[in-house]
N, C-alpha and C positions, 0 to 999 in steps of 0.2 A: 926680176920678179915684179908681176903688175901689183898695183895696189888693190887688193880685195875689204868686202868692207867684211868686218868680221861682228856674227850672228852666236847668239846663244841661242842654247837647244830649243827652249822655249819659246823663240819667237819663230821659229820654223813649224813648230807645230798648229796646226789648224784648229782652230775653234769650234764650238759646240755654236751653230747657227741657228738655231732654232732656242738655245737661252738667252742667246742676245737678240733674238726676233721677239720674246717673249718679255724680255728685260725691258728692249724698247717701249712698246705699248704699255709694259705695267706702270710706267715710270710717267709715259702721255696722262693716262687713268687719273695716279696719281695726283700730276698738275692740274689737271683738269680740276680735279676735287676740292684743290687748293683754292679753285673761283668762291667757295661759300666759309671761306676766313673771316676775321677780322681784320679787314683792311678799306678803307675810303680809295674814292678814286678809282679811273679804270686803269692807270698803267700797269699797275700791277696783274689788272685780267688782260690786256695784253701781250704783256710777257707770258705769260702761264698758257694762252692759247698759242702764240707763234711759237713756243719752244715744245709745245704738244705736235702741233700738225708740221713742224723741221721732225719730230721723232719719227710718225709716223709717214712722212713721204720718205725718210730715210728707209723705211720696213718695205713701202711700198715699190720705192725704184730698186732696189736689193733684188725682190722679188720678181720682178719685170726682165729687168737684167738679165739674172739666170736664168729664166724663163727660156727667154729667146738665144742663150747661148751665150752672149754677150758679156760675160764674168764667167770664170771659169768654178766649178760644185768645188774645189778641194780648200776655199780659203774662207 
């Protein structure tokens, strides 16, 4: 008997992509917002813009992707 890796139902099941398309950007928005805090210094708008535009090139190569075929619509 081969070794199979063993899945629960849940992880077989496919995601709602259009909440995690929506999660992504609300979440960029969010960081974004977070630029006008109380905080000195830029590291911190640093951080808060590169982990904005990692969210939203994540939304945007997703989208590409399936576009052109290249990811398959069911995951």
């Amino acid at each position: 008997m081969a070794e199979e890796p063993v899945y629960a139902p849940d992880q077989l099941k496919p995601g709602n992509r259009k909440w995690s398309r929506i999660g992504a950007v609300g979440t960029a928005v969010i960081l974004l917002a977070m630029l006008f805090g109380n905080h000195e210094g830029n590291t911190e708008n640093i951080w808060l813009i590169g982990t904005a535009l990692l969210l939203i090139g994540w939304v945007l190569v997703d989208v590409v992707l399936r576009r052109n075929g290249l990811k398959p619509n069911d995951q």
